[in-house]
N, C-alpha and C positions, 0 to 999 in steps of 0.2 A: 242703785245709783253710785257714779266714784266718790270716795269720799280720799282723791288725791289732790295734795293742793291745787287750792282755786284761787279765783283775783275773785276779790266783794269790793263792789263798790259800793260807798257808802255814803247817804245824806242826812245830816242831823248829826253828826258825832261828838259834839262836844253840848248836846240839848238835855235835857232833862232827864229822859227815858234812853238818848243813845248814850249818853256819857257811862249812864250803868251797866246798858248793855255792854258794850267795852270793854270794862273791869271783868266780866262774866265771859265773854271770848276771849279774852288773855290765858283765860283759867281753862276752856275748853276748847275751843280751839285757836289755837296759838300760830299753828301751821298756813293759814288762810293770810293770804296778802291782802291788806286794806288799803283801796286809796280811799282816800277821804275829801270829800265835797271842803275846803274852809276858806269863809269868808277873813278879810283881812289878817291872813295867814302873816305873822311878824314869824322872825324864825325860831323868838323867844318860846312862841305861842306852840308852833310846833314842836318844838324839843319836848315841852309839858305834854302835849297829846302822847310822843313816843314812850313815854317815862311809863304810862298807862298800859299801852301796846303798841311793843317795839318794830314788830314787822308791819309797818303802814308808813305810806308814801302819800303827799298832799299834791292836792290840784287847786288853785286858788279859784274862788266865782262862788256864784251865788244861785239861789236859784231860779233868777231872770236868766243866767247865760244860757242859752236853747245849747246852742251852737259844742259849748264845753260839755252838756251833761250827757246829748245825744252821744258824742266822742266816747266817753268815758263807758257808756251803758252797753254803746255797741263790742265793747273788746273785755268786759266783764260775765265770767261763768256766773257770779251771784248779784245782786243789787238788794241792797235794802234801805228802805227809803222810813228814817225817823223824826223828819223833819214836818215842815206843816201838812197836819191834814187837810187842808182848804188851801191850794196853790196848784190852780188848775194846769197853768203853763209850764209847770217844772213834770207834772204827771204825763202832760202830755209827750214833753219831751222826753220823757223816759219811756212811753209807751213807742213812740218813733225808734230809739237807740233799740231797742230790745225787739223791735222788730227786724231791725238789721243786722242787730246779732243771729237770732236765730237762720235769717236768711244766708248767712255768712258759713254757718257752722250748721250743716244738716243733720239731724240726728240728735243732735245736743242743744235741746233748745234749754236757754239762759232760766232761771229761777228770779222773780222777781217777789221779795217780802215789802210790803205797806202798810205801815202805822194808819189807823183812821182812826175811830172812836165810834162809842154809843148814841152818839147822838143824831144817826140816822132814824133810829128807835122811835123818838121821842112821839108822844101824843098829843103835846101843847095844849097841856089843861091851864095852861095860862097862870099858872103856879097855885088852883084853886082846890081842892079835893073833889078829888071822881071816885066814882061806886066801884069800877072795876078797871082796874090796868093790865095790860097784857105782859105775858111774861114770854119773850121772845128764845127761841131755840138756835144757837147756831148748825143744830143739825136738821137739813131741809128747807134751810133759809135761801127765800127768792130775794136779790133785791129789790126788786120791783115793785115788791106788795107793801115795801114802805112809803111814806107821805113823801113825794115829790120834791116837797117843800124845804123837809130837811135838808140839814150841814151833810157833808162830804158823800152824796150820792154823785153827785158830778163827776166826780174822783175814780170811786168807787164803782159804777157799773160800767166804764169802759174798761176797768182793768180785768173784771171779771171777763166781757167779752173776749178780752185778747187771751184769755186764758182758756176761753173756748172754742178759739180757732183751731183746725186742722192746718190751711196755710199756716206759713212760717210761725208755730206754734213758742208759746211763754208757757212756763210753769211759775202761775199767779197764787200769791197766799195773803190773805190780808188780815189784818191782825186787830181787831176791837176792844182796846181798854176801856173801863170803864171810870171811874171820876180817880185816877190815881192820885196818889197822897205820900205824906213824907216825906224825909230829908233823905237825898240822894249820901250812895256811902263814900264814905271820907278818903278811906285806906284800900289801897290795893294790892298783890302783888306784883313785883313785877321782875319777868324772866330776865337773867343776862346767862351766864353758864349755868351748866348742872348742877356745878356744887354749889351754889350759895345762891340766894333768895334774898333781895332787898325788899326793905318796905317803903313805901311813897306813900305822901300824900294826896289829892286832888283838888285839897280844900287852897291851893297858889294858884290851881290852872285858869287863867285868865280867861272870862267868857263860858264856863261850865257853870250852866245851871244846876245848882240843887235843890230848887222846888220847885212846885208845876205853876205854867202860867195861869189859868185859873185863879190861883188864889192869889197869885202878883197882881192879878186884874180887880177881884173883887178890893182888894189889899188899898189899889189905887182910887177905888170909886167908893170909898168907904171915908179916904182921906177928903177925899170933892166933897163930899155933903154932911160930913162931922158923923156919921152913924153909918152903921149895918143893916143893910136889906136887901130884898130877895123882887124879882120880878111877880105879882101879884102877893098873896099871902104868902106864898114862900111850903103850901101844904108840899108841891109836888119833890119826888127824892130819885133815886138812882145805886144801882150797885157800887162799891168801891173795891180798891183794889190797892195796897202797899205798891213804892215803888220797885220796890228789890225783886216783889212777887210780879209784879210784871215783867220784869227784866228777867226773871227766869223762866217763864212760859215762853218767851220770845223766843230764848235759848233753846229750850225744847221742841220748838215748831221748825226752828234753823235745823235740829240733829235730826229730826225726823225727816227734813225734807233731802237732808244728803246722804240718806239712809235709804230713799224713798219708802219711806211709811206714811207721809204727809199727805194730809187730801188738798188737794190741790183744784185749778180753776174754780167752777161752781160750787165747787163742795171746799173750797178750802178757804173757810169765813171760820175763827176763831175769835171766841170772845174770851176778855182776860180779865175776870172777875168774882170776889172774892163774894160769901152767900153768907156774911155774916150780915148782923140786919143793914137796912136802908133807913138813911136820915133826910129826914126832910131840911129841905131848903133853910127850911123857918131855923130850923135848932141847931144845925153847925152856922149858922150867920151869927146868930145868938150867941154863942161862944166864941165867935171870935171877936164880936161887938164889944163883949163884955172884957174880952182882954186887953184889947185895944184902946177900948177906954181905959182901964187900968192902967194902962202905960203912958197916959193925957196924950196919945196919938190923933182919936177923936172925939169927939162934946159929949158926946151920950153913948151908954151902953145898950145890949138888947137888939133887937132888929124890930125893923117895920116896914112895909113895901115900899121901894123905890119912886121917886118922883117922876113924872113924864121927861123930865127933860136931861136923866139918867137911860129911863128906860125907849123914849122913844125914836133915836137916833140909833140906833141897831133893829127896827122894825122886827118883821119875823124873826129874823134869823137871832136874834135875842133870844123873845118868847119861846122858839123853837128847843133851842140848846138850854137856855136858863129859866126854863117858863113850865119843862116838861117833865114827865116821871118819863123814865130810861129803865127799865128791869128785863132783866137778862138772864141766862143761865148759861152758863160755859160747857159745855158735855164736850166738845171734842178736845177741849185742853186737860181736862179729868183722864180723858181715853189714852193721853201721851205717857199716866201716872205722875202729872202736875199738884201742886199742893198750894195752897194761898199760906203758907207758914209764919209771914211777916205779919200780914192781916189779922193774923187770931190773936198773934203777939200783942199786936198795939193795932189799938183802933183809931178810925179816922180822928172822932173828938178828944183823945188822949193823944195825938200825936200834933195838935195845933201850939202849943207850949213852945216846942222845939221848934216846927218847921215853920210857925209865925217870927220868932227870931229870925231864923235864917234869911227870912225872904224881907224883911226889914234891913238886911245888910244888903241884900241883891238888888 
């Protein structure tokens, strides 16, 4: 495949996962024009995204505009999409554009990368302990043969489709992290001439998140009921995964795909997840309970299962995602010579200290 510059368009960039990504294409590839999806784009806002990485141009909307994203997808060689995984209309309309690209452009059909998550996986042991949990492969993974029921298959099995078509074909990669963690990084490089390299911050850039929603969620429903808990006992756990170390797997899925070494449609389901152990539900709540109370944030330390009237206003899709063990194994992200390097570093319950601060300012 070329690997001469291309236009990425890009959704999520100033999120959680894309904000790091970012710092990590500055560094490798530099030469790729970005426009970038931003909502209430001030030009202050912008300037700060530039500071990050310089070659990217904005397009103001959101991802209700159908109309702007199909535009933007249709005249983009890459898209990648770091934004929600559960926002059927924005997918859709990117599955639209990228079909009109590739119609547009024979022979060269567009690359499309999509953030989703683990939480297709999940078993909804209703947060209870089971005998035996399956340990899912992304190599030979049907979607299909997951539960219906779960988050981001909606998403997720029409992209693969398009990625299976012969007409106007898409070169589909979707990308599976697993419970990411940490404080996104502060400092970046950033390019102006050859001779000299400045340092920036990102901890000014307005609207860049540096912890994951998840824990801003729990963070939130933790402040409602004075404590920490977990949908049922809290037994069920999940692979994790540093945020730096996701952001670098992503990076490597990107090189191999403009390299073409990437597997790609059906076969190009990567999971982004570190094999150090899995925590139950119960014991990171339980740490952060206990910190929180320490901080007189809320009345009690410790965790215990949530109330119905926490847990019952998210029906499934709660117990699903928050209710389920997720266990995973990454092989084709191994197979790129990927590393979980931040992961081994610091682990999930050693990194709640910091990134419970952080998210306490956000």
């Amino acid at each position: 495949m070329s690997t001469q510059p291309q236009t990425v368009f890009f959704l999520g960039v100033t999120g959680y996962l894309g904000s790091q990504f970012l710092l990590l294409l500055n560094e490798k590839f530099p030469h790729l024009h970005v426009v970038a999806l931003l909502r209430n784009g001030t030009a202050e806002r912008k300037e700060q995204v530039q500071n990050v990485y310089s070659n990217i141009s904005f397009v103001d909307g959101t991802l209700d505009d159908d109309a702007i994203i199909q535009e933007q997808v249709a005249k983009a060689a890459i898209v990648i999409n770091c934004a929600s995984s559960d926002h059927p209309a924005s997918i859709k309309s990117t599955l639209a554009g990228l079909e009109t690209n590739s119609k547009n452009n024979p022979g060269k059909p567009p690359l499309y990368i999509h953030v989703s998550g683990c939480g297709i996986f999940s078993d909804n042991a209703r947060g209870e302990p089971v005998e035996h949990v399956r340990e899912w492969s992304d190599i030979g993974l049907d979607l299909k043969q997951c539960d219906p029921a779960n988050t981001h298959l909606d998403s997720d099995i029409p992209i693969v489709e398009a990625g299976s078509r012969t007409e106007n074909p898409v070169r589909t990669i979707i990308y599976y992290p697993a419970q990411i963690y940490g404080v996104g990084q502060g400092k970046h490089t950033a390019r102006g001439s050859r001779q000299r390299t400045k340092v920036k911050k990102m901890d000014g850039l307005e609207g860049v998140q540096k912890t994951t929603l998840w824990l801003r969620i729990f963070i939130d429903m933790m402040k409602n009921v004075g404590y920490a808990g977990t949908w049922g006992s809290g037994a069920n756990a999940m692979n994790n995964i540093h945020v730096k170390d996701c952001a670098m797997g992503l990076i490597l899925v990107l090189q191999a795909a403009l390299e073409g070494r990437a597997d790609e449609g059906p076969e190009g389901l990567y999971f982004a997840a570190s094999l150090e152990p899995r925590i139950t539900y119960h014991k990171w709540t339980t740490v952060m309970g206990d910190y929180l109370f320490s901080k007189g944030i809320i009345k009690q330390g410790g965790s215990r299962p949530l109330p119905a009237e926490v847990v019952d206003p998210l029906g499934n899709y709660g117990w699903s995602l928050l209710g389920g063990n997720q266990f995973v194994k990454p092989e084709r992200l191994y197979k790129l010579g990927w590393e979980p390097t931040e992961s081994k570093k610091l682990s999930l319950l050693d990194s709640f200290p910091e990134t419970l601060e952080q998210a306490l300012k956000e």
